[in-house]
MDTraj code that builds the backbone (N, CA, C; nanometers):
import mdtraj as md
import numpy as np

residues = "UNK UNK UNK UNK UNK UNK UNK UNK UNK UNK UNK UNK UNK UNK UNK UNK UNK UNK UNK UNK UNK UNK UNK UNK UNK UNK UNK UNK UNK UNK UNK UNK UNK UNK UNK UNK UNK UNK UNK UNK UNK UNK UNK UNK UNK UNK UNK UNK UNK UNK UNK UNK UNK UNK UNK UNK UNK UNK UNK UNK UNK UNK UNK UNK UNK UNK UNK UNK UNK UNK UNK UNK UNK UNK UNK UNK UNK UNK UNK UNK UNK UNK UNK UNK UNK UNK UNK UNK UNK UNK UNK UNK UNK UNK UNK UNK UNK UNK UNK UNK UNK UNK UNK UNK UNK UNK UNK UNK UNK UNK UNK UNK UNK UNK UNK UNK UNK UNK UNK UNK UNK UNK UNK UNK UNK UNK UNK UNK UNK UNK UNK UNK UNK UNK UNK UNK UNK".split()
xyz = np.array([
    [3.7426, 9.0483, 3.5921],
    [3.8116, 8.9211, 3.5779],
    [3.8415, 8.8647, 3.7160],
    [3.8196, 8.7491, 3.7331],
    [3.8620, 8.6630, 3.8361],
    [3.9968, 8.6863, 3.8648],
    [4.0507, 8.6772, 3.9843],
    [4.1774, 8.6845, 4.0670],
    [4.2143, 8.4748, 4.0601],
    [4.3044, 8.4722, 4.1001],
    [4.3554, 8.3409, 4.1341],
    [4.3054, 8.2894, 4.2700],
    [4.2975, 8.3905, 4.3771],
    [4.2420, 8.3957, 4.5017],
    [4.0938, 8.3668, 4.5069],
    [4.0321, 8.4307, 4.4323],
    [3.8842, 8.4081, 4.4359],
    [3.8848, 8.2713, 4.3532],
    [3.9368, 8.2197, 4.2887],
    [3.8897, 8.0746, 4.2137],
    [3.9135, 7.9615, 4.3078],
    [3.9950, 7.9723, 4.3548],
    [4.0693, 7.9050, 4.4696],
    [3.9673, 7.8811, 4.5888],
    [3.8986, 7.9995, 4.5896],
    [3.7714, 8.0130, 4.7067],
    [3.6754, 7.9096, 4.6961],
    [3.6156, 7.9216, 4.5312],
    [3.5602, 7.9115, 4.4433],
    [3.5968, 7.7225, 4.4606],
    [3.7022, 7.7065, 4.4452],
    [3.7125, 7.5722, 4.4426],
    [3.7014, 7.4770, 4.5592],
    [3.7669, 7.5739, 4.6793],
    [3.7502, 7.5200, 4.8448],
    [3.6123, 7.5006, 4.8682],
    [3.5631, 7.5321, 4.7942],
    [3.3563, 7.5483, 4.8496],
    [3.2846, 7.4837, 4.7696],
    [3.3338, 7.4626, 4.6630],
    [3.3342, 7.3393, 4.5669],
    [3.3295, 7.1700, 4.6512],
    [3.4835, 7.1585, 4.6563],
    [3.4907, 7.0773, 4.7366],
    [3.3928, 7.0133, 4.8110],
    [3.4280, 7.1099, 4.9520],
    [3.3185, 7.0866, 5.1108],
    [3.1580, 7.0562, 5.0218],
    [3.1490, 7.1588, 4.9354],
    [2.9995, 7.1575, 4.8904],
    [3.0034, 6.9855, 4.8555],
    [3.0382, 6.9093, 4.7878],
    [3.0610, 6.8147, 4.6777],
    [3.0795, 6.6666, 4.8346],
    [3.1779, 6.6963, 4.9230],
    [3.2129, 6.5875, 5.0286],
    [3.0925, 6.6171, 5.0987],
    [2.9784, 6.7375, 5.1213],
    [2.8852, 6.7165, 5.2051],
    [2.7762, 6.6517, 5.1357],
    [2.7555, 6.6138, 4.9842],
    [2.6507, 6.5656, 4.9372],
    [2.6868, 6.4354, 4.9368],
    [2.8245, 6.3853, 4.9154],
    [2.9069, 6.2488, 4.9188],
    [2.8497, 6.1483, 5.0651],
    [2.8615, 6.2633, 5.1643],
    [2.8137, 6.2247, 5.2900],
    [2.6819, 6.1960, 5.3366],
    [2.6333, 6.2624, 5.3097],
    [2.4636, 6.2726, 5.2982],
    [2.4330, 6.1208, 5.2178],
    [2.4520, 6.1401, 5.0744],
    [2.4694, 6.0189, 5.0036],
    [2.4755, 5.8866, 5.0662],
    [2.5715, 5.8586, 5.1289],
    [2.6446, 5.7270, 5.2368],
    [2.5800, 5.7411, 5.3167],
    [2.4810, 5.8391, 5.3887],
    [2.3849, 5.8206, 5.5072],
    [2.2934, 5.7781, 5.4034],
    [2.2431, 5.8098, 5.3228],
    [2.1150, 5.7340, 5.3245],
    [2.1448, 5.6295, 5.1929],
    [2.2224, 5.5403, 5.1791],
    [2.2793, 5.4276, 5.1380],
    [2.2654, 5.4417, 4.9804],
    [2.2620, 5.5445, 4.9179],
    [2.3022, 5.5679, 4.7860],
    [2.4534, 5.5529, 4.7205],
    [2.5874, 5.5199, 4.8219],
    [2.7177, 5.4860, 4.8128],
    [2.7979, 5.4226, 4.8877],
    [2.8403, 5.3340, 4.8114],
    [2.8978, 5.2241, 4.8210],
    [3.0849, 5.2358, 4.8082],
    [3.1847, 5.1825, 4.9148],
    [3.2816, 5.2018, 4.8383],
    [3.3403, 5.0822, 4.8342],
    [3.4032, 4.9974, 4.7400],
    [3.4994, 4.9262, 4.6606],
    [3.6219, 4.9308, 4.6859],
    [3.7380, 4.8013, 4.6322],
    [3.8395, 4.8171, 4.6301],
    [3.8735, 4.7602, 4.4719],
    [3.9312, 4.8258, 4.3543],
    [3.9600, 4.7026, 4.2620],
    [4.1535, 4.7794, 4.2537],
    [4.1795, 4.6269, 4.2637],
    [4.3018, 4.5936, 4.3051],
    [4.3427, 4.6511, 4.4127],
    [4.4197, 4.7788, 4.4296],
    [4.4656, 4.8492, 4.5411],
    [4.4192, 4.9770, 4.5631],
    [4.3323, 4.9995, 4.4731],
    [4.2444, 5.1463, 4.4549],
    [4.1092, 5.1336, 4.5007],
    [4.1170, 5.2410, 4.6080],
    [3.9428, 5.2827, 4.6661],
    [3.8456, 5.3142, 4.5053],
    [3.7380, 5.2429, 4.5352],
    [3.6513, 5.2733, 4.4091],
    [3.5212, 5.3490, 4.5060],
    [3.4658, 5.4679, 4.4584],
    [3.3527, 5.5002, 4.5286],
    [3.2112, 5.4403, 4.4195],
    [3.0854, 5.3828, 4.4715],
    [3.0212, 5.3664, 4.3709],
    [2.9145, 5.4343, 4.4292],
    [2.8285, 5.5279, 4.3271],
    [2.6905, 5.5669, 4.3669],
    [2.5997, 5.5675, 4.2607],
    [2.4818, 5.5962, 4.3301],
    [2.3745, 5.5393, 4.2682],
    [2.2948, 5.6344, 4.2995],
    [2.2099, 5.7599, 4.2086],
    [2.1118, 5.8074, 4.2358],
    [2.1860, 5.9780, 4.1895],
    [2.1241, 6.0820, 4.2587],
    [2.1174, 6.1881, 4.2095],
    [2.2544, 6.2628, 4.2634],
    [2.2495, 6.2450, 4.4308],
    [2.3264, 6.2759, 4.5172],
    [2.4749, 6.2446, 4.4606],
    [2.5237, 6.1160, 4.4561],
    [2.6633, 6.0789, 4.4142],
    [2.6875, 6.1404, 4.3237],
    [2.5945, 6.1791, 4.2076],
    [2.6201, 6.2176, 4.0699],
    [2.6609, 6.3811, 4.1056],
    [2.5855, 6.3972, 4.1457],
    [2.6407, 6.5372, 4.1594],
    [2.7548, 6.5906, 4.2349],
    [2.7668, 6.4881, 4.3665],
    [2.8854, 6.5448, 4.4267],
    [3.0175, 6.4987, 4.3618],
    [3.0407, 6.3750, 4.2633],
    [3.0734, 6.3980, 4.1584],
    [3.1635, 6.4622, 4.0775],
    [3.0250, 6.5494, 4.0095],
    [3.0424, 6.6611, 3.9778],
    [3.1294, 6.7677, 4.0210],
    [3.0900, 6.8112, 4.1276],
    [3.1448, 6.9059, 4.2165],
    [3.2695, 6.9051, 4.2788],
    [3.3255, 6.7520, 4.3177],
    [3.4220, 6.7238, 4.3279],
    [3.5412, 6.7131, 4.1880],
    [3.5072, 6.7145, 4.1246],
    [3.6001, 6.7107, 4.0062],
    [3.6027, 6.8722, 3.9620],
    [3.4845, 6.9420, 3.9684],
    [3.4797, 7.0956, 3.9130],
    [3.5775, 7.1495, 4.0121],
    [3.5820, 7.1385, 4.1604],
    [3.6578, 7.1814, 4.2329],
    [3.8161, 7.1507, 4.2441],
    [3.8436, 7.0935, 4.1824],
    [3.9565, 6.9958, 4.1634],
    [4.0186, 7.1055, 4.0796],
    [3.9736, 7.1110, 3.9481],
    [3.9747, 7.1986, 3.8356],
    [3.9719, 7.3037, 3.8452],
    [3.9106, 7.4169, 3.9537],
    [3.9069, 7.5485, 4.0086],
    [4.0338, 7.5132, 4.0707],
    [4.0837, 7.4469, 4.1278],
    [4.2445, 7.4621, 4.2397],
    [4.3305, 7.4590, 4.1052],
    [4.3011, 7.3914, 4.0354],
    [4.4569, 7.3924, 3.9451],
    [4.4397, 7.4724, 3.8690],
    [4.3305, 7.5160, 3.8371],
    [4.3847, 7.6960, 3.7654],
    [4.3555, 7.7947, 3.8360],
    [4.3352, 7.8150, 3.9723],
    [4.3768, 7.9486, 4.0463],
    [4.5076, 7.8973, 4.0529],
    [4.6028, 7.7948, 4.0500],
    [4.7274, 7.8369, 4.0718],
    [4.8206, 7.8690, 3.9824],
    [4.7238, 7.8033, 3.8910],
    [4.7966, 7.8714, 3.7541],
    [4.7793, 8.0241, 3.7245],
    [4.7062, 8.0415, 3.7308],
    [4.6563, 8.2002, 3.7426],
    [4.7136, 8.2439, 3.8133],
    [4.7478, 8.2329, 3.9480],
    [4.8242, 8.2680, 4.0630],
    [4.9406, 8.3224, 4.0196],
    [5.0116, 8.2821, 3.9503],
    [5.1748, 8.2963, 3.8944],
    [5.1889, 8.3539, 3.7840],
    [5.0877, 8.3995, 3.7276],
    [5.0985, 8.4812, 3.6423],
    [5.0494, 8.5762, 3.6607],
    [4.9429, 8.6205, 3.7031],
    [4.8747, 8.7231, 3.7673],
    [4.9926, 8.8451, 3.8669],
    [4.8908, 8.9359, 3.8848],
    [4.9658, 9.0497, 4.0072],
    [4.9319, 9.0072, 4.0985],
    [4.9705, 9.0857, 4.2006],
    [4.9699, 9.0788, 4.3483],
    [4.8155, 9.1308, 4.3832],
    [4.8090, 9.1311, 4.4993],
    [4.6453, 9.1930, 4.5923],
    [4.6647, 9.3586, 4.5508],
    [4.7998, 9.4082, 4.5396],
    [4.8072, 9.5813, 4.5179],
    [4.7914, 9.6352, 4.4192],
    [4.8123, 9.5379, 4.3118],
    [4.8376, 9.5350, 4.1562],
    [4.9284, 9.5163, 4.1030],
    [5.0708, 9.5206, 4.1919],
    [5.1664, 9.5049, 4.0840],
    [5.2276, 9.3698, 4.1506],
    [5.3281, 9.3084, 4.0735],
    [5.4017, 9.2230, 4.0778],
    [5.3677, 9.1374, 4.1856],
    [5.3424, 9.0052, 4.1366],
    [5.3422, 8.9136, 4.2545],
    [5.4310, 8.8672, 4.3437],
    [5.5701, 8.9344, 4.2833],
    [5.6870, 8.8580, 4.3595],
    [5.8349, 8.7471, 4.3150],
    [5.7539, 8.6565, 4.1868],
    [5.7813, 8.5810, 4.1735],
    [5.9048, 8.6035, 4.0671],
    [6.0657, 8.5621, 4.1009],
    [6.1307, 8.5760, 3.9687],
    [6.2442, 8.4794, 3.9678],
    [6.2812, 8.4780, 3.8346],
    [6.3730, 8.3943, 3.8350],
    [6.4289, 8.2973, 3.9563],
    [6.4924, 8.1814, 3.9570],
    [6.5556, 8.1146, 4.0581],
    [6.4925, 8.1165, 4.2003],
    [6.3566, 8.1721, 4.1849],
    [6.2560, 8.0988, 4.3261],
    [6.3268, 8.1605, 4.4328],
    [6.3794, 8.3035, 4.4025],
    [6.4252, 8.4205, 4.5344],
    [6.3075, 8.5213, 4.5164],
    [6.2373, 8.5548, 4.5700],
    [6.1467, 8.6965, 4.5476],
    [6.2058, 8.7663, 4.6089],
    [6.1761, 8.8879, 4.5423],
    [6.2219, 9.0412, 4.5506],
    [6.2773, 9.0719, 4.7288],
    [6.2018, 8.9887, 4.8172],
    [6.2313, 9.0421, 4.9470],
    [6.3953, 8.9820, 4.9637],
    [6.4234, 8.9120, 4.8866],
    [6.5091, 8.7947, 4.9631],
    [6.5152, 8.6621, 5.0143],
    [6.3328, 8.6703, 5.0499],
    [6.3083, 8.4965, 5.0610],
    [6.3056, 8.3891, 4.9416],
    [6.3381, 8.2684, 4.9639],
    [6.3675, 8.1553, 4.9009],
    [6.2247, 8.1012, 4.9019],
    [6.1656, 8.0697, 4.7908],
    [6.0886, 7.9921, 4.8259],
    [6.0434, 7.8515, 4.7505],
    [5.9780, 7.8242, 4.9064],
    [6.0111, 7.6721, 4.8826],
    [5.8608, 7.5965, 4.8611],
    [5.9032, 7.4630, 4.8319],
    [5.7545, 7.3783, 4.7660],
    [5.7510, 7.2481, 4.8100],
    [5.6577, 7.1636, 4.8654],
    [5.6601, 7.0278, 4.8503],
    [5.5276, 7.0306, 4.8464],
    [5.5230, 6.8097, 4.8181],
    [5.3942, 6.7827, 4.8161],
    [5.3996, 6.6266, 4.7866],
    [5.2483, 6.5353, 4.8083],
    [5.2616, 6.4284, 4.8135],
    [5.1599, 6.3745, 4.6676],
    [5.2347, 6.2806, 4.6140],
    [5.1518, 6.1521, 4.5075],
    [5.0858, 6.0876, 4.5868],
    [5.0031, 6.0181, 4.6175],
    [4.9370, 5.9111, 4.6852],
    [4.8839, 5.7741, 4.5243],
    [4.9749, 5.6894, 4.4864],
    [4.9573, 5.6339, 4.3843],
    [4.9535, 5.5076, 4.4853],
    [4.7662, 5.4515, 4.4741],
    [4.6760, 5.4026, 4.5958],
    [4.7793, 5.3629, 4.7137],
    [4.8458, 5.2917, 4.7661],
    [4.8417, 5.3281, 4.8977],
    [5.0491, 5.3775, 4.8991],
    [5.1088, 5.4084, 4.8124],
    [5.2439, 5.4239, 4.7764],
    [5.2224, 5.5431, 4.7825],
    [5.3211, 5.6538, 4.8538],
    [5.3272, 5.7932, 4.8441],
    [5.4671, 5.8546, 4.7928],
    [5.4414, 5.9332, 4.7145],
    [5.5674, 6.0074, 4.6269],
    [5.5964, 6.1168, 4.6888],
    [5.6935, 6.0985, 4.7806],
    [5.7232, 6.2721, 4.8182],
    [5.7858, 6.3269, 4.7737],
    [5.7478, 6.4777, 4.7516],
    [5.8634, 6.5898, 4.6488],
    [5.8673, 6.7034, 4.7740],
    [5.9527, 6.7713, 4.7530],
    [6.0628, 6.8823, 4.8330],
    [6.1251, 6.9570, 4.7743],
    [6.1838, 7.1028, 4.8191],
    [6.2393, 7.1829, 4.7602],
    [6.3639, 7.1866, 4.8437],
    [6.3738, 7.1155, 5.0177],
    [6.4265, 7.1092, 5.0267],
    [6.4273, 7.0129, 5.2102],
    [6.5326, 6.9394, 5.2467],
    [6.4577, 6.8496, 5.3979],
    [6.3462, 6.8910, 5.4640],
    [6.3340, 6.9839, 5.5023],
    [6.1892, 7.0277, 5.5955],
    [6.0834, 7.0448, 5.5296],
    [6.0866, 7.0414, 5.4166],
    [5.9466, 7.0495, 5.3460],
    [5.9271, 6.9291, 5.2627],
    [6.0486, 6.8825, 5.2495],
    [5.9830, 6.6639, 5.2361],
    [5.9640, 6.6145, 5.3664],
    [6.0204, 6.6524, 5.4952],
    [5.9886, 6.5750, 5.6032],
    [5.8265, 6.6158, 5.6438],
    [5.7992, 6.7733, 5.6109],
    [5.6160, 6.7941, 5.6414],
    [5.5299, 6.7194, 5.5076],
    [5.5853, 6.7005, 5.4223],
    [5.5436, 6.6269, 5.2956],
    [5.4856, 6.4938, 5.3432],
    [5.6396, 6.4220, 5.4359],
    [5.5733, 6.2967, 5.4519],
    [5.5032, 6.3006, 5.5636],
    [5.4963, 6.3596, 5.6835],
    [5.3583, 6.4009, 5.8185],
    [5.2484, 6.3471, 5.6941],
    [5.2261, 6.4494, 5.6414],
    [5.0862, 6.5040, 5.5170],
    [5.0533, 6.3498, 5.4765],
    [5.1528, 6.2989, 5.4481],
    [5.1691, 6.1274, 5.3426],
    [5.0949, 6.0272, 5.4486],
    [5.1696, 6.0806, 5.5286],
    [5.1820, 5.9153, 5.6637],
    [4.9927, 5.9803, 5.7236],
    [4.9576, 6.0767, 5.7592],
    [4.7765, 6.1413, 5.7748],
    [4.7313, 6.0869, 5.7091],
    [4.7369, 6.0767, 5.5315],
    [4.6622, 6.0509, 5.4355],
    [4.6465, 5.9104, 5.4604],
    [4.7226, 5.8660, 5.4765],
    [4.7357, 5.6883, 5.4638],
    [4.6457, 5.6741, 5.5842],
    [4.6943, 5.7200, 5.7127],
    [4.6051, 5.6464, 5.8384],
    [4.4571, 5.7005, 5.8095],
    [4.4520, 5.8283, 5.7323],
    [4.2667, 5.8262, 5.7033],
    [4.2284, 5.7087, 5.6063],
    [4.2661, 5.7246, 5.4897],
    [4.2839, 5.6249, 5.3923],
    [4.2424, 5.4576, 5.5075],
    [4.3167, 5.4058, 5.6010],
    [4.3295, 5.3243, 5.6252],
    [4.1539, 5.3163, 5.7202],
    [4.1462, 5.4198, 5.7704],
    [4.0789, 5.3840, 5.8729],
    [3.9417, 5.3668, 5.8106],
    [3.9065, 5.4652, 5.6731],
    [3.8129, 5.4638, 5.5605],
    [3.7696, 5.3085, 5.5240],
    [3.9041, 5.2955, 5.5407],
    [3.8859, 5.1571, 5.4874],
    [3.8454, 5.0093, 5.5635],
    [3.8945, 5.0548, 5.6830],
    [3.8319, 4.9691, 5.7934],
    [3.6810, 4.9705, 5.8180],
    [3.6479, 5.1021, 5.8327],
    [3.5079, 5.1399, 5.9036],
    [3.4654, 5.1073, 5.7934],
])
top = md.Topology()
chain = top.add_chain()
for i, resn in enumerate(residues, 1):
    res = top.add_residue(resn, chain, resSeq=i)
    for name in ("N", "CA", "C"):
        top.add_atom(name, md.element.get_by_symbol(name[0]), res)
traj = md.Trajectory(xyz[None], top)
């Protein structure tokens, strides 16, 4: 049986695999990108787009269930991953979570607690200036 770790792999390589055919694609003018209303639209045409696509969405789908798997699953030793009640693990550490919405160019930041909404929004305010510059070039 698959680990959470290996799907996760599984999905990172997904990805890269999926943005290097995306790329390839846009070199040789099989994709096109759009704006309708405030949302990037990618459009392609041909074999290449279709598949990376593909790959991009399969990989998408490998990240959100290695992490689901992740938390339910054991550890690398076999036993216990750590995880219990009230988000203290067994050592004593607290642990903590953030992360960003990007709802098209509006970002939702979540936190577990200040320093991990303030790296939330770094992450937010990156996304946007790639986002932006995507959009220029």
């Amino acid at each position: 049986m698959l680990t959470g770790r290996q799907i996760r792999v599984a999905g990172f390589i997904l990805i890269a695999a999926a943005l290097a055919l995306l790329i390839l694609a846009a070199i040789q003018g099989d994709l096109r990108l759009a704006i309708l209303i405030i949302f990037p639209v990618i459009i392609g045409e041909g074999a290449l787009p279709a598949i990376g696509g593909i790959l991009l969405f399969s990989g998408f789908v490998a990240l959100f269930l290695s992490f689901a798997i992740g938390f339910q699953g054991a550890g690398v030793d076999g036993t216990s991953d750590g995880y219990v009640e009230g988000g203290i693990s067994r050592t004593g550490a607290r642990s903590e979570y953030g992360g960003v919405v990007l709802i098209g160019p509006i970002p939702i930041i979540l936190g577990s607690n200040r320093r991990m909404a303030l790296a939330m929004a770094i992450v937010a305010l990156v996304a946007l200036a790639v986002l932006l510059m995507i959009l220029v070039l």
